[in-house]
C-alpha positions in Angstrom: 0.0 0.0 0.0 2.8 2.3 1.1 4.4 2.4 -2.6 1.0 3.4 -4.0 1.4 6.7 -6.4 -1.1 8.7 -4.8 0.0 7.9 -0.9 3.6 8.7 -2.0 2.6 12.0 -3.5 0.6 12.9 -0.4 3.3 12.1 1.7 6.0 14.4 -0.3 3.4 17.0 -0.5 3.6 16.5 3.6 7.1 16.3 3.9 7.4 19.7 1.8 5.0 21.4 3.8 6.9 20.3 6.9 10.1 22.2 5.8 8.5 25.2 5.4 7.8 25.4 8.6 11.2 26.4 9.1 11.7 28.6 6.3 9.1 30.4 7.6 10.4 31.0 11.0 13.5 32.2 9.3 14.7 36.5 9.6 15.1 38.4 7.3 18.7 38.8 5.7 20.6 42.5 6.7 21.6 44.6 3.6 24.6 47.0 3.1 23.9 50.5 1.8 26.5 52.2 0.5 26.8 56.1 -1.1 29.7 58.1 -2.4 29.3 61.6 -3.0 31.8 64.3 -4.5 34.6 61.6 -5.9 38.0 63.2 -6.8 36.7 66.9 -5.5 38.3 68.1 -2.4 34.9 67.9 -0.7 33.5 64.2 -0.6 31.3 62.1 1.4 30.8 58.4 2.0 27.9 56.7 4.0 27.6 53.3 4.5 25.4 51.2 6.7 24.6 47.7 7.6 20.7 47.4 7.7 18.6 44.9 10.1 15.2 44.3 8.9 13.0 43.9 12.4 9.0 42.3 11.2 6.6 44.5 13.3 2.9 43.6 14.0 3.3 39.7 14.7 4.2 39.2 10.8 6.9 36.4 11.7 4.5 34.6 13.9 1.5 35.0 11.4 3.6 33.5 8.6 4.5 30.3 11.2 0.9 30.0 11.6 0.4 29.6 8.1 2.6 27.5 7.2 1.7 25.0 10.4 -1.7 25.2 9.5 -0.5 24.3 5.9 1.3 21.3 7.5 -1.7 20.2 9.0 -3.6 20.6 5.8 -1.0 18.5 4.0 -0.8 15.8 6.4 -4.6 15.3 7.0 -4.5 15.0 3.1 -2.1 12.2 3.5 -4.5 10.5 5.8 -7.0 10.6 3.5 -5.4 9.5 0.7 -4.2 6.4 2.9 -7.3 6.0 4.3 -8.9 5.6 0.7 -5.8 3.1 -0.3 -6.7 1.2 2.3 -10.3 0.6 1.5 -9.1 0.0 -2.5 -6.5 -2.4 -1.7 -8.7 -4.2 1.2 -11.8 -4.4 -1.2 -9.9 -5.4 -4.2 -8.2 -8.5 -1.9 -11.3 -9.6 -1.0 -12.8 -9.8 -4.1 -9.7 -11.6 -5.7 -10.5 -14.3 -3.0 -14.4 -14.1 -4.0 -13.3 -14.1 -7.9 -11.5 -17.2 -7.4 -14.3 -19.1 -5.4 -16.9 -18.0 -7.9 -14.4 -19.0 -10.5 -14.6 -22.7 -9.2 -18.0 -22.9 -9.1 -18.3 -21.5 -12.9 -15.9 -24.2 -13.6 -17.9 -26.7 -11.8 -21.2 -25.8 -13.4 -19.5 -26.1 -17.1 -18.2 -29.6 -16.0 -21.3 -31.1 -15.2 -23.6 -29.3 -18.0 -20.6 -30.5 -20.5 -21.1 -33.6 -19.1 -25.0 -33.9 -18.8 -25.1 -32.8 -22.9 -22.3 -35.6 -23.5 -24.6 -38.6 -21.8 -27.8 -37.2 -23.7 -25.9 -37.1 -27.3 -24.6 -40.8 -26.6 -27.7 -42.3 -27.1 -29.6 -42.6 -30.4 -33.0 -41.9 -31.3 -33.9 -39.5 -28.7 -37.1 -38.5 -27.7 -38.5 -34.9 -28.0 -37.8 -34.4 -24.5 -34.6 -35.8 -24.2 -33.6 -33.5 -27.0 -35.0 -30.5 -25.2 -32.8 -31.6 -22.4 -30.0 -31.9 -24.6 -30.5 -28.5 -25.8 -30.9 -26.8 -22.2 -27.6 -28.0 -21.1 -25.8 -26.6 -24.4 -27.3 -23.6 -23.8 -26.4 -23.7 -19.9 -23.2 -24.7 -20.7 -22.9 -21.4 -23.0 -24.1 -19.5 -20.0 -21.4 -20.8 -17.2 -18.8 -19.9 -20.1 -19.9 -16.8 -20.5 -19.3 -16.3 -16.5 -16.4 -17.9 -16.0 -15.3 -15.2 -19.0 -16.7 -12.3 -17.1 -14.8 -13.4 -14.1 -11.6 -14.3 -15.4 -11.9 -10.1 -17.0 -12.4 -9.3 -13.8 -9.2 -10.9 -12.1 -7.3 -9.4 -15.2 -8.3 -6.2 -13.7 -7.4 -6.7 -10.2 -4.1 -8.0 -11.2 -3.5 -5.1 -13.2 -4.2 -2.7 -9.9 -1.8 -4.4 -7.9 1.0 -4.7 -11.0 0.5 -0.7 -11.2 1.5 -0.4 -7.5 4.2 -3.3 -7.1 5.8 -3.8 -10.7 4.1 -6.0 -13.8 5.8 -9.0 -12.8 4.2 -9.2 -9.4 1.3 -11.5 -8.5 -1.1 -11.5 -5.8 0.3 -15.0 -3.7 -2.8 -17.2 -1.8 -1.5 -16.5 0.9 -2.0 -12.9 0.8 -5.4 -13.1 0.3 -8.2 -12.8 3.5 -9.8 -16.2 4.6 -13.5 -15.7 4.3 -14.9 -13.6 7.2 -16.3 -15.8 9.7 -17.5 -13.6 12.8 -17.5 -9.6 12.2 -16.3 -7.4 15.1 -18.4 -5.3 17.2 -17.5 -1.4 16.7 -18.6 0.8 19.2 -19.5 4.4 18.7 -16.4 6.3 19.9 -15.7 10.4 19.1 -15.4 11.2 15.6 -11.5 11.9 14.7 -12.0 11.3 10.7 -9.4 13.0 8.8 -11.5 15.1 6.8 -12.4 16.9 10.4 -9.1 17.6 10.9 -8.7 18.9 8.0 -11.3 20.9 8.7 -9.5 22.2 11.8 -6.4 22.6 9.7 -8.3 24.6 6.9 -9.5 27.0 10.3 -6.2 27.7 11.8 -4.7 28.2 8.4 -7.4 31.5 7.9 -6.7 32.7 10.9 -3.3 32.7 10.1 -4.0 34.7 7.3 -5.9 37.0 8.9 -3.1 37.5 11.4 -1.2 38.0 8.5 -3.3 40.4 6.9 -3.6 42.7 9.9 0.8 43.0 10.0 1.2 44.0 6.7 -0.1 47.4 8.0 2.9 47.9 9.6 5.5 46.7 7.7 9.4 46.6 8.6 11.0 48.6 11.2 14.6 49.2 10.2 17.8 49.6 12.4 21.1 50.4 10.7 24.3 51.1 12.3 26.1 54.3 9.8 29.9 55.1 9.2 30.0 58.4 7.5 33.1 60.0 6.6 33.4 63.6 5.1 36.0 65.2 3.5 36.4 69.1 3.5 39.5 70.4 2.0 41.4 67.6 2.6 40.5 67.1 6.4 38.8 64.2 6.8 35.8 63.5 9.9 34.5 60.4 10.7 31.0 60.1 12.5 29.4 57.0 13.8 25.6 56.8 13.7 22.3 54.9 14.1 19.3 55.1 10.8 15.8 54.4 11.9 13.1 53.8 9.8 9.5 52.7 10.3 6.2 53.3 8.3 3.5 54.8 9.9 0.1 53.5 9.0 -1.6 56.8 8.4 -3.2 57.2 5.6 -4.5 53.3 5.1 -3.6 50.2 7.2 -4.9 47.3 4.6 -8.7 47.3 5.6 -9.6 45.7 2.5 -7.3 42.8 2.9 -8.0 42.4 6.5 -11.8 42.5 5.6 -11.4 39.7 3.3 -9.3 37.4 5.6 -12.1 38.1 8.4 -15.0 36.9 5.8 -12.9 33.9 4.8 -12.2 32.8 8.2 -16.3 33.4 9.1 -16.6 31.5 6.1 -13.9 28.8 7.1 -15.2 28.1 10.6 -19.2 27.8 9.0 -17.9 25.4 6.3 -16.1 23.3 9.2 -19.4 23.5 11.4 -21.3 21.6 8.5 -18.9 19.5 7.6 -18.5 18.3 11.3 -22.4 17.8 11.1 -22.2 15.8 8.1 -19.5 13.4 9.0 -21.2 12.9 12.2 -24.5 11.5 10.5 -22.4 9.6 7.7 -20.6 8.1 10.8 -24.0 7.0 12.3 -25.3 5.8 9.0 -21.8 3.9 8.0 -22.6 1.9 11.6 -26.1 1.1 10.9 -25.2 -0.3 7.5 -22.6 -2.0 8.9 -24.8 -3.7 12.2 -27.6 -4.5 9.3 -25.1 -5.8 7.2 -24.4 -8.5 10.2 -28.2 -9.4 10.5 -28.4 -10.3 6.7 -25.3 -12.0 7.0 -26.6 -14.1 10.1 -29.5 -15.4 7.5 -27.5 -16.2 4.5 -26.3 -20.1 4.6 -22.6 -21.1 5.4 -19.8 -21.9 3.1 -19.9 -25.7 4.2 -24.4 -25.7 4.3 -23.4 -24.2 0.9 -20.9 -27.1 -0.4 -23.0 -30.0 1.2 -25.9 -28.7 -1.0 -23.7 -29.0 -3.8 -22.6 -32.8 -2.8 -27.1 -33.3 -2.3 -27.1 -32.6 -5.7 -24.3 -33.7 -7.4 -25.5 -37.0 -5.7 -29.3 -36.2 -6.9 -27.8 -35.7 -10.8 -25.8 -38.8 -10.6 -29.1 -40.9 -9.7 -30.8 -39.4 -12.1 -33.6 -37.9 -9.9 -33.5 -34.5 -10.8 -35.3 -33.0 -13.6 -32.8 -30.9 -16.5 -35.0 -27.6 -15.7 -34.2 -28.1 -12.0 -30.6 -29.3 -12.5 -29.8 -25.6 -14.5 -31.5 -23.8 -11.9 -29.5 -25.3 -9.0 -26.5 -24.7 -10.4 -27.2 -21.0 -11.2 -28.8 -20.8 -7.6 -25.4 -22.1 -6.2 -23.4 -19.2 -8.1 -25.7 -16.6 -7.3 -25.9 -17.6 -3.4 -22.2 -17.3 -3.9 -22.5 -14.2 -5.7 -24.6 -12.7 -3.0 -22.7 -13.7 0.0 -19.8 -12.3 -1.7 -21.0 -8.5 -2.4 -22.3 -8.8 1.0 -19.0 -9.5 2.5 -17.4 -6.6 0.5 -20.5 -4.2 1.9 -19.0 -5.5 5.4 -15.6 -4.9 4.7 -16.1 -1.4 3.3 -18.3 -0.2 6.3 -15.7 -1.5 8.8 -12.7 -0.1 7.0 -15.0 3.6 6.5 -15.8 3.3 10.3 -11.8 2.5 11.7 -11.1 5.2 9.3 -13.4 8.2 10.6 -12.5 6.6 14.1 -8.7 7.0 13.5 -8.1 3.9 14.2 -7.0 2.7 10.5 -3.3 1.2 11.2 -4.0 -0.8 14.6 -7.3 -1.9 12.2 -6.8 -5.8 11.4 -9.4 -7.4 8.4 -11.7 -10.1 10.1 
């Protein structure tokens, strides 16, 4: 999961976003001016001083806000993205277990309709129904193959997901794959921490910050620089030591318009983040009713083994020759679409449990059933 493209962008984008932290807490450099006046006269001056650059109005501190709040941005975006990787990779394992249990079954239904058509066309001189039955199982037959074609698409397709993350010569092993899901864990309804609030939070603190910064930039730099002049007057030269001091005063405007605009985006920030905490907070309930109503269905639905010594009842009933062709086809397409809905709900189940460790932050101590 980790060498997925989209985790490892997040992740850089984090990592980026963490350095410039520390650029931002960074001073500004000092300057050198320097001025020559009256070269080669007998009357000449030189100035020069070494400037310091001093932020007023909490610009330094607003611009580490900003870029923390960035970091937390960037970081909750990693989350996310590894949240969603998580529920891909989890669902597509799952369902390359699933795809290769339905694909025996699809294999097992073409044996015995390949074999049911062979018996009938041994014999000569069929009767009208025999023939019937001899047509039904052709066209059965047809059908399983057409299935077992749709699935074996499909597992093309989930090989070629995980090839894109680890390399094309890699191969999902059996051993990777989840066992079946036997007994689903309980999940109790603990405090929201989903990743999208906190990024929430994150998109909050970053418009303060940007208030904060828009209510410095009234004042600008205040300016400090230690001056060596020396003066020549008919060749007698004085030198004078000196301090410069410079500072702007916010008379005339103090950027009302920008601070204005960072006041109605941070309103606007903090409203956004109210609904959105609302929202989450009924997904979160609905994700855990699915998922507890998702365990009563399961509950009904027959086990793997009630399912296979079905299958043995009536491969047994076939073999006796008990069983009518119209109820022999049926069966069979019963068996796979038991299968088939046993499966999708298993992949509802996993999904709600991965969405509900996810919102809970509980994701990487999360173990599949």
């Amino acid at each position: 999961m980790e060498k997925n493209p989209a985790i490892l962008e997040a992740e850089g984008l984090a990592r980026g976003a963490e350095a410039s932290v520390s650029i931002a807490g960074q001073r500004s450099n000092p300057r050198v001016e320097f001025a020559l006046e009256g070269l080669g006269s007998k009357n000449s001056r030189q100035e020069i001083s070494y400037v310091h650059p001093i932020e007023l109005g909490g610009a330094k501190e607003a611009r580490l806000s900003i870029a923390r709040a960035e970091q937390r941005l960037a970081d909750s975006d990693a989350e996310r993205q590894r949240a969603q990787i998580s529920l891909e990779v989890a669902h597509n394992l799952y369902r390359v277990r699933q795809i290769e249990e339905q694909l025996v079954q699809a294999q097992e239904n073409i044996e015995s309709f390949d074999v049911l058509a062979a018996k009938l066309q041994q014999f000569k001189g069929l009767n009208a129904e025999q023939k019937l039955s001899a047509s039904a199982y052709r066209f059965a037959l047809q059908e399983a193959r057409l299935q077992q074609h749709r699935l074996l698409e499909e597992r093309r397709q989930m090989q070629s997901y995980f090839a894109a993350i680890h390399g094309s010569d890699f191969q999902v092993k059996k051993t990777q794959l989840p066992r079946p899901v036997a007994n689903w864990p309980e999940v109790e309804l603990l405090p929201l921490q989903s990743p999208e609030l906190e990024w929430s939070k994150a998109a909050i603190a970053l418009a303060e910050g940007q208030l904060q910064a828009a209510e410095s930039s009234a004042w600008g730099n205040l300016e400090i620089a230690p001056t060596l002049i020396q003066e020549t007057q008919n060749g007698t030269t004085y030198n004078n030591v000196g301090v410069k001091v410079s500072i702007p005063l916010p008379l005339y405007q103090s950027n009302q318009a920008g601070k204005l605009k960072a006041k109605y985006q941070q309103d606007l920030t903090q409203d956004l983040a109210m609904q959105k905490e609302q929202e989450l907070s009924i997904l979160y309930r609905q994700y855990l009713a699915d998922y507890e109503q998702m365990k009563r269905q399961w509950a009904t639905l027959p086990s793997h083994l009630e399912v296979q010594q079905q299958h043995e009842e009536l491969h047994s009933g076939m073999q006796r020759g008990v069983l009518p062709t119209a109820l022999v086809i049926e069966i069979h397409r019963q068996l796979l679409a038991l299968l088939e809905q046993r499966h999708a709900l298993e992949l509802d189940g996993v999904t709600h449990l991965i969405q509900l460790k996810g919102m809970q932050h509980k994701l990487l101590e999360f173990q599949l059933p």
